[in-house]
N, C-alpha and C positions, 0 to 999 in steps of 0.2 A: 504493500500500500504506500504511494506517494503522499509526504506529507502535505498541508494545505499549504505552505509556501513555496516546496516546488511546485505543487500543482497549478498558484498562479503565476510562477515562472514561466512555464510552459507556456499558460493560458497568453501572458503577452508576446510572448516569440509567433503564437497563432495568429492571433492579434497582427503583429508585425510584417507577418508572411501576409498575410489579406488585406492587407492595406499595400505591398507589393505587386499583390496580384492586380489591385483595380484598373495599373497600367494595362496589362493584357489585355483584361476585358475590353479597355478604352481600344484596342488595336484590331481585337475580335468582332465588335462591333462595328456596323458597317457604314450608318444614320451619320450625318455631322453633330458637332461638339452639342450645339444650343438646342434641338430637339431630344438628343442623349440626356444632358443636366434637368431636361423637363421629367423625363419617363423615371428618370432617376429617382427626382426628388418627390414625384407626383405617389409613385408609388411607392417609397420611404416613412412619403407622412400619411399614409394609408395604414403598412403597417404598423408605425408608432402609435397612429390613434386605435388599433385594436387593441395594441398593448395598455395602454391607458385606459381604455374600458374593460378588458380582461383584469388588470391589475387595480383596476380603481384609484389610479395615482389622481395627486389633487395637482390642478396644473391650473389653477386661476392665479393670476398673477394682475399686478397694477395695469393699468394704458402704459403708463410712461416708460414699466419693466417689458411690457410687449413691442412698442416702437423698438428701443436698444436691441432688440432680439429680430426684430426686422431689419432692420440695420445689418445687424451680422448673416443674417439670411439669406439679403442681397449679395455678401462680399464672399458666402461661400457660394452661394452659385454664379457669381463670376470667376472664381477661384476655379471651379470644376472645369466653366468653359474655356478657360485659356489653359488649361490643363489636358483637357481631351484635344480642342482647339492643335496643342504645339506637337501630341504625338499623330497629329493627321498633316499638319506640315515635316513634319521630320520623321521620329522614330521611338520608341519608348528610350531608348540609351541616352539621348538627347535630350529629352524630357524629365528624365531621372535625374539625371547629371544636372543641371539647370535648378530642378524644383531643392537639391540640397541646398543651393545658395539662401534659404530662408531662414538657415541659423542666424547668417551674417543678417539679413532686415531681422529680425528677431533682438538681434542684440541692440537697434538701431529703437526698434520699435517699444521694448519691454522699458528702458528707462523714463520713457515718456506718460507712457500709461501709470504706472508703478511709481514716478514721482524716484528713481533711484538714480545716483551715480552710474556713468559710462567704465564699464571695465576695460581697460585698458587692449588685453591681450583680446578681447572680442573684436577690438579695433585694427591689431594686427591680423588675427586670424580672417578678418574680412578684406584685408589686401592682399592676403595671400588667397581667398578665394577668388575675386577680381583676377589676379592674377591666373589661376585654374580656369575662369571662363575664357578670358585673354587667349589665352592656349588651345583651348577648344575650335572658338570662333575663328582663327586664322586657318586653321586646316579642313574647318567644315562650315563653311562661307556657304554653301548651297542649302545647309538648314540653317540659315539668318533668320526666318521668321518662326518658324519653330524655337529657337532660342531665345527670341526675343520676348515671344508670348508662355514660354516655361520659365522665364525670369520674373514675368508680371505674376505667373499662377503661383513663382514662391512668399513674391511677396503678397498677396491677397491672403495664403493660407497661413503664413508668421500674424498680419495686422489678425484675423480669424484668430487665429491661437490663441491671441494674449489677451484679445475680448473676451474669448469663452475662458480665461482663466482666473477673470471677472467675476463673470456671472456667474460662476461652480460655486462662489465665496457666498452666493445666495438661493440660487435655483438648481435641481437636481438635475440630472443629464438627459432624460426624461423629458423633462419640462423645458429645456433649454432647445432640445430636437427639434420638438413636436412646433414648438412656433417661429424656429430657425427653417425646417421644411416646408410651413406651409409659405410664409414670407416668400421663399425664394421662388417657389411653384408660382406663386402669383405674380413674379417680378418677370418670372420667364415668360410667362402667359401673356403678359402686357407686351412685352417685345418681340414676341411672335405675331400677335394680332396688329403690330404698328409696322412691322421691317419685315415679317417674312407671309407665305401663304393665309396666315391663319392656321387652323385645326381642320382641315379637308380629310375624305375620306381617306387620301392618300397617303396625311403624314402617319395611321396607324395603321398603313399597310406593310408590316415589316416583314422579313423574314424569321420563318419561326425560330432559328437561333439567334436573331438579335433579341425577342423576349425571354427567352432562357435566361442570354445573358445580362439583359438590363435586370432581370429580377434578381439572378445571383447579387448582382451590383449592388442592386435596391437593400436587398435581404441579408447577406451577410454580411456584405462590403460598407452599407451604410448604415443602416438601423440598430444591428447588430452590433457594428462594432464602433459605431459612437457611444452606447450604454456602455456593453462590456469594457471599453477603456477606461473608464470612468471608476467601473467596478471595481477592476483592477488596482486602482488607484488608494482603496481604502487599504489595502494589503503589502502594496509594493511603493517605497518612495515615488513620489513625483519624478525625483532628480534620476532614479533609476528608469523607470518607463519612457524619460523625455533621451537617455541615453541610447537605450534599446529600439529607437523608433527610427533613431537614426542610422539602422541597419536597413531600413525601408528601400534605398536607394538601393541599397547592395544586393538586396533580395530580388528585386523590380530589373534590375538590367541582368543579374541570372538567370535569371526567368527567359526575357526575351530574349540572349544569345541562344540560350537551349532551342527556345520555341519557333524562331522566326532566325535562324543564323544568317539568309542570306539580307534579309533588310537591317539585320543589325550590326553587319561587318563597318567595321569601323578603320579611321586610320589610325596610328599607333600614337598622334601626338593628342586625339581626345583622351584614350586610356591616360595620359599623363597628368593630362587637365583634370578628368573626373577623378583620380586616384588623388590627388592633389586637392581639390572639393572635399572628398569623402573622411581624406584622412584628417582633414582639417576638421568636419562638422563633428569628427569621433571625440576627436582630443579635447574639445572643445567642450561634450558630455564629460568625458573622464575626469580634467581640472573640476568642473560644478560640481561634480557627483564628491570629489574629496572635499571640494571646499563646503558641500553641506553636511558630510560626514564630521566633519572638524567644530563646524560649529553646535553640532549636535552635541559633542562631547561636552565640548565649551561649558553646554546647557546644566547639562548630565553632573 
């Protein structure tokens, strides 16, 4: 029998693998980006609201805690479309590679919200990421737009981050979903109905594995594992789970050499760039993870 901390060890390595995989799906699927983030989200806050009425969670909150949660709503479903968006101009490797740069907005972004000091080596490790994209972008100039919109999608999901790290300090993960899903379904609604067809018979004419896979998306990949991370959270440090996620990238471009080898053949000066990103956003967990070890003691 595994004990209940290995057990949610595991649980976020799962975690972590499925939040890798959603690039896949995002490659497997066939729809562009801003219809995808619709089906996505449409059917996300579908299932959240059963789970709400199955579980009887209380999810009434103020107007003004509801706007703030539409707010974040919007900027994760622009998050997602420039995210699916970069791997339909390029490639999931490119997309990976790219969305790790959110540690660096993150370190940019967390002072601000949080009212804290700029840490120093955040500020190096963020020229030496610049410098990783740098190195990217001169040898793989033909996904330009792909990079440029997997830079915009890390930073939507860093400002996303440290909002919902916000709102945890008051509303459950549950509660935080369910009106972060519907906000965004409605946001995408509006700008389909202004800039694209509308809702015609045609846009939910898909093929039957793209509903497979928008509902895997829907089901495991979002609904699922916005709670479960959350859960995870009460058992395993923050500073550990924000370490461990940052394997995400590592996972995500495994995947797709396995999967898709000849669109994700690469030139040898990205490996340099992204290995250069990757090992920067690790190091970057491993200092935070000591330094809240230390002050933990401090405490103690």
């Amino acid at each position: 029998m595994l004990n209940d901390k290995l057990k949610n060890y595991l649980h976020l390595h799962v975690l972590v693998f499925i939040a890798g995989f959603t690039a896949i799906l995002g490659e497997l699927i066939t729809i562009s980006s801003v219809p995808l983030v619709w089906f996505r989200m449409a059917m996300a806050s579908i299932l959240v609201g059963v789970y709400v009425a199955v579980s009887k969670t209380k999810i009434k909150i103020s107007l003004n805690d509801i706007v703030k949660l539409s707010i974040a709503g919007v900027i994760i479903a622009l998050h997602w479309i420039t995210f699916f968006g970069a791997i339909d101009a390029s490639n999931v490797s490119i997309t990976l590679a790219m969305f790790s740069t959110g540690a660096f907005f993150a370190s940019l972004i967390e002072p601000l919200i949080y009212k804290r000091s700029v840490i120093w080596y955040e500020i190096l490790f963020g020229v030496i990421v610049i410098i990783g994209v740098i190195i990217i972008t001169q040898s793989e100039m033909k996904y330009i737009n792909g990079i440029i919109l997997g830079i915009t999608s890390a930073f939507l999901s860093s400002l996303f981050a440290v909002l919902n790290g916000k709102f945890l300090e008051k509303h459950s993960a549950t509660t935080i979903s369910f009106y972060e899903f519907i906000s965004g379904v409605a946001f995408i609604t509006i700008f389909l109905l202004v800039f694209y067809d509308g809702f015609s018979l045609s846009f939910f004419q898909l093929p039957t594995s793209d509903y497979i896979y928008l509902f895997i998306l829907a089901s495991i990949c979002t609904a699922y594992a916005f709670i479960a991370s959350v859960y995870v959270m009460r058992y395993i440090s923050p500073y550990t789970v924000v370490l461990t996620y940052n394997l995400e990238p590592i996972y995500g471009i495994i995947l797709a050499i396995l999967l898709f080898p000849e669109k994700e053949k690469m030139t040898t000066n990205f490996y340099y760039g992204a290995s250069l990103i990757l090992g920067v956003v690790l190091l970057n967990g491993i200092l935070k993870n000591r330094k809240a070890l230390k002050a933990k003691k401090i405490k103690e």
